[in-house]
N, C-alpha and C positions, 0 to 999 in steps of 0.2 A: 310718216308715209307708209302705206300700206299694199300689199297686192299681193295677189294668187301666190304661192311659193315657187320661187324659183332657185335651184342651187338649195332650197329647203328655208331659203330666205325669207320671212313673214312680213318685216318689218322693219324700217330703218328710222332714228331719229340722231339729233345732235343734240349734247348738251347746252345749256343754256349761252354759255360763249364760242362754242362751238370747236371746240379745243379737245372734245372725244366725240366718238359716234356709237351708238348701239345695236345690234345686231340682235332681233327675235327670231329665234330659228323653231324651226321642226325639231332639233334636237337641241333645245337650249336655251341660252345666253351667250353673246359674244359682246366685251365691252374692246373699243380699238382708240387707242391716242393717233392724230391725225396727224399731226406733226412735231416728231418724227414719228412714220405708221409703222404701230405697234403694238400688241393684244396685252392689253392690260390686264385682261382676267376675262373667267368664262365660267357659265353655271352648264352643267352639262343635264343630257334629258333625266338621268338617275336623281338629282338634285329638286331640278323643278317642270322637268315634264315636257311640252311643247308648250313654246309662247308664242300669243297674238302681237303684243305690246310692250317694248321697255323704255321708260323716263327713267334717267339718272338723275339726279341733284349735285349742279356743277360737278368737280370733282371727289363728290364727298363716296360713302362707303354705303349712300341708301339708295335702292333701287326702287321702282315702283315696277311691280310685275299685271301684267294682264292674260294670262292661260288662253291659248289658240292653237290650231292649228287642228293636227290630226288624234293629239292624245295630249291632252292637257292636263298634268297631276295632280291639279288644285281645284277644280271644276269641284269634287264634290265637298269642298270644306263649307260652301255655298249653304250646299244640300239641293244644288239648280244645276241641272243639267247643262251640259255645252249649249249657247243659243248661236243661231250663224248670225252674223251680222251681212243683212243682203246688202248693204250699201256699194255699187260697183267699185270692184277690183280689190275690195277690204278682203281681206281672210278671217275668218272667223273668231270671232273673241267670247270669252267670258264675262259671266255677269259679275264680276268682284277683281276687286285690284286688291295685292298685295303688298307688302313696305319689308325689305326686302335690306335687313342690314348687316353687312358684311365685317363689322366690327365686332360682332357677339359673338362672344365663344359658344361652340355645343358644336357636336358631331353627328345630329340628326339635321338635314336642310330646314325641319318648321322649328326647331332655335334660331333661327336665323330672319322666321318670319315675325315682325314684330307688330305689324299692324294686320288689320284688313277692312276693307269699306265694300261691303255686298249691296245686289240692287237683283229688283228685278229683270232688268234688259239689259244686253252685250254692252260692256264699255267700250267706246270709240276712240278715246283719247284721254290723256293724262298731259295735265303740265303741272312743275312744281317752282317753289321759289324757296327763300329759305323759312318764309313763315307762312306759308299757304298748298295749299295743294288742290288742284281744280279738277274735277273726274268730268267728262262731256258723254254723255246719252246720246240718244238719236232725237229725245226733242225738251230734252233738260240736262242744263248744268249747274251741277253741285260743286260747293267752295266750303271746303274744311280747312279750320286751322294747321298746324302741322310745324314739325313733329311732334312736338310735346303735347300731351291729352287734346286729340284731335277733337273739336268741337264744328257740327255742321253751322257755316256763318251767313249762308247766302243760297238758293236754288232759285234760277232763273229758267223760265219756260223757251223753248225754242223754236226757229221754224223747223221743218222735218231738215234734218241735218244727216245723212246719213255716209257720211265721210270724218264726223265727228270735228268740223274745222273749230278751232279756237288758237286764239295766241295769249302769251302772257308775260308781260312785261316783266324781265328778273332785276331792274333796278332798284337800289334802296330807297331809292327817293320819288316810284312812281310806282303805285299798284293797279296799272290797268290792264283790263282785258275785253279781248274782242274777240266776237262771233256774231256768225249771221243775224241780220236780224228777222223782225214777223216780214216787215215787207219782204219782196221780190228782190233780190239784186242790194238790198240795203244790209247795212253793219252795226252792231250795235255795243257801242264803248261803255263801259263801267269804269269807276274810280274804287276800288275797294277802301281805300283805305278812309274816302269820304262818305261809303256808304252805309248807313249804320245798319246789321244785323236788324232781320224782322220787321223791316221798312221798306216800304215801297217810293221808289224815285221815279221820276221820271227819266223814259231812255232817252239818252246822247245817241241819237240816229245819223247814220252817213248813207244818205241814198247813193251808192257809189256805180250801180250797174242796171241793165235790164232786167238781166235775167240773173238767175240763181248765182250768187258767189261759189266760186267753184276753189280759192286758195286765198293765203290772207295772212299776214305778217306784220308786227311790229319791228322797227328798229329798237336797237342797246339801250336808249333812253325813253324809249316809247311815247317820243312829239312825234313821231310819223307812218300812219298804216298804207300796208300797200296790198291793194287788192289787185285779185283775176275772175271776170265772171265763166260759166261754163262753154261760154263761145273760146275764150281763151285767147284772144288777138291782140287785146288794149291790157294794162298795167297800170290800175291809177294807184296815184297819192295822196292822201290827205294829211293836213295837220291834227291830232286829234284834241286840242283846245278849241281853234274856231272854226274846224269840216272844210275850210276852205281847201280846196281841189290844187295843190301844189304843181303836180304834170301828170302827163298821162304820155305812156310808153309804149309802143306795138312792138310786140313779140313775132307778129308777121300778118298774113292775109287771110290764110285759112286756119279754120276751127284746130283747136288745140286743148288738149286736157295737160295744165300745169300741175307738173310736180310738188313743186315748190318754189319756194320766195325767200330770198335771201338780201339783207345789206350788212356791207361793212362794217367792219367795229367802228369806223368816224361816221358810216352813213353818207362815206362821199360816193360810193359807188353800189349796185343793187345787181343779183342776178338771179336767173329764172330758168327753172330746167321743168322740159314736158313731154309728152307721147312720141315728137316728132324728133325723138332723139340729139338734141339740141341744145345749150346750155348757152342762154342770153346774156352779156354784160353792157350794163346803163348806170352810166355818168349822171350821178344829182347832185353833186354841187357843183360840179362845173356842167351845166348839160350844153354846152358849145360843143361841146366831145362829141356828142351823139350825132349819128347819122340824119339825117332829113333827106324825103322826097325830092328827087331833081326836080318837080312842081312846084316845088316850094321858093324855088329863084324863079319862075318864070311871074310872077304877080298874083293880079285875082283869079281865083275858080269859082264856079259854080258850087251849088249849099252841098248836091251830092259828093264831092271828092273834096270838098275844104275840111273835111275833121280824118279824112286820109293823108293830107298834103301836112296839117300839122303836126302831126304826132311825131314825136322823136323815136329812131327805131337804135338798137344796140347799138355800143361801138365796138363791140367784139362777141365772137360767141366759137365754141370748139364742139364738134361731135361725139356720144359717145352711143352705143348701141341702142337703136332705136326700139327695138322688143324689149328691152330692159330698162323698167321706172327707177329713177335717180332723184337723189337731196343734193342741194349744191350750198357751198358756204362759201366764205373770202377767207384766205390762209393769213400766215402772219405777212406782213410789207419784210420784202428784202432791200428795199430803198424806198425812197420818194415818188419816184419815178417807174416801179417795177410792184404789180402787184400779183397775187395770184387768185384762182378759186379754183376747188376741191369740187371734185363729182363723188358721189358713194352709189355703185349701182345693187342692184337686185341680184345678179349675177356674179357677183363676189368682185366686182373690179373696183379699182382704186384710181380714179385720176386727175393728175393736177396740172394745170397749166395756168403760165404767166400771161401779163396781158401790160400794154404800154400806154400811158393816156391818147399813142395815135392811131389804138386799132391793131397793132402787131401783136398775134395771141399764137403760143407753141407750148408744145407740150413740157414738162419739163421733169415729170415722175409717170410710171404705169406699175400699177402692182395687184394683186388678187390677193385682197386681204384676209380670202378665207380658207388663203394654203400658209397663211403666217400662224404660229403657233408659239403658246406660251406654257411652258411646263408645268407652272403653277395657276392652284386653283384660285377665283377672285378673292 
């Protein structure tokens, strides 16, 4: 996730199990273990400049860097000027991702850089896995092998994407990935690992919206995507072997620009945080948990308010500063019965709160994790 700087903030993402989070700053890199929260290490702006963009790779020692913001020190290895990336509330990115490993020795920061993948236009996103790495355009993405003798294996053309959405399954036993697709409102799933290099397939298409997908998430095993279009109200589901429409979840009645998309490490529970400062929790495998329309006991309705009446809405949800864009994830289970999920705002705050399968949600940690400090460098 991305937006204007705040607190000098660029950028936030989680690593693939969500077990650290990254910090692109105006002056740097901040990498933060979530729990217990903790600054695991930091590239300062002397090191690497201002960043747009940072993907970690689980908890290993490679970063993927993407140069943003107001002076970014890597912009000319390119030989390509800073480009903005106008995509709304994005901050501005470079056209070239760095690899970024922390395990080499040398006392100059470019020993440290061990890769780099240049392009003509600003990179909007990075996901990695541990044998792949996906760089997303504003209307192509590129899949390179990774780490070892990075080889381009795959570039798929896009609809105009300019929020750079894509997900990617980090499981070992599933290589897929989703983004938008050509239609309106549609997604479009690949199987890497079935697709052969320099071949053309046919797309696995999920008409999932009207309008433009506006956020979009696989679960830990990646059978299930969960989209938002850019109205932002409804939350569907799909299975992604047979597109069948699993549920669909309101997030509420007016328009809303989602954050993010999050489920649980078992995928029994899903949360959603957005503009209207808000952080959603939905029950999927039990969805009896979930709220419904008082309409929805009274019988039939009319066609207009029937796809109102059935939608399941949260069974819990907590506030956190509504001018400040946030990622939200599920913490580890303290019981059976007791779960939590983690806010990370733009604004340096930190917060966590538990939630009960009957609705009772409380805070239970608040911390500004960008007054914590770690003496050593990453």
């Amino acid at each position: 996730m991305t937006q204007q700087p705040l607190r000098g903030v660029t950028s936030l993402c989680f690593n693939q199990d969500q077990s650290c989070f990254c910090c692109a700053m105006e002056t740097g890199v901040r990498i933060y273990n979530v729990e217990p929260l903790m600054e695991k290490g930091h590239l300062d702006h002397e090191q690497v400049g201002s960043m747009g963009l940072v993907e970690m790779l689980h908890r290993s020692n490679l970063l993927a860097l993407v140069g943003g913001g107001s002076s970014p020190k890597f912009s000319e290895i390119s030989g390509l000027p800073l480009t903005l990336n106008l995509g709304p509330d994005n901050a501005p990115t470079c056209p070239a991702v760095l690899i970024w490993d922390d395990a080499r020795e040398g006392k100059d920061s470019k020993d440290k850089l061990v890769l780099e993948f240049t392009f003509t236009k600003p990179v909007l996103a990075v996901r990695m896995r541990h044998d792949k790495i996906i760089i997303v355009l504003r209307n192509r993405i590129y899949v390179y092998s990774f780490p070892d003798n990075p080889r381009k294996l795959f570039e798929f053309d896009t609809r105009d994407n300019p929020k750079g959405l894509c997900d990617l399954c980090p499981s070992l036993e599933k290589q897929l990935l989703v983004f938008p697709g050509h239609k309106c409102g549609s997604l479009q799933l690949v199987d890497l690992a079935s697709t052969k290099p320099g071949t053309s397939s046919a797309p696995f298409t999920i008409n999932a919206h009207q309008s433009d997908v506006a956020c979009v998430s696989l679960n830990q095993p990646g059978t299930v995507v969960a989209s938002a279009s850019q109205k932002g109200t409804l939350i569907r589901l799909f299975d992604t072997q047979s597109k069948e429409k699993l549920v669909e979840l309101r997030r509420g009645t007016d328009p809303a620009t989602l954050y993010c998309i999050n489920f649980s490490h078992d995928s029994s529970f899903l949360c959603a945080s957005s503009d209207k400062g808000t952080v959603h929790i939905f029950a999927l495998k039990d969805t009896r948990l979930n709220r419904r329309s008082a309409l929805a006991r009274v019988g039939k309705v009319g066609p207009m308010i029937g796809q109102y009446v059935d939608s399941q809405w949260s069974l819990a949800s907590f506030t956190v500063p509504a001018e400040s864009a946030c990622i939200c994830a599920f913490g580890r289970n303290t019981s059976k019965s007791v779960n939590s999920v983690i806010a990370i705002c733009v604004d340096g705050t930190f917060h966590k709160y538990v939630f009960t399968p009957d609705g009772n949600c409380n805070r239970e940690a608040f911390d500004v994790y960008l007054d914590i400090c770690d003496d050593d460098d990453f």
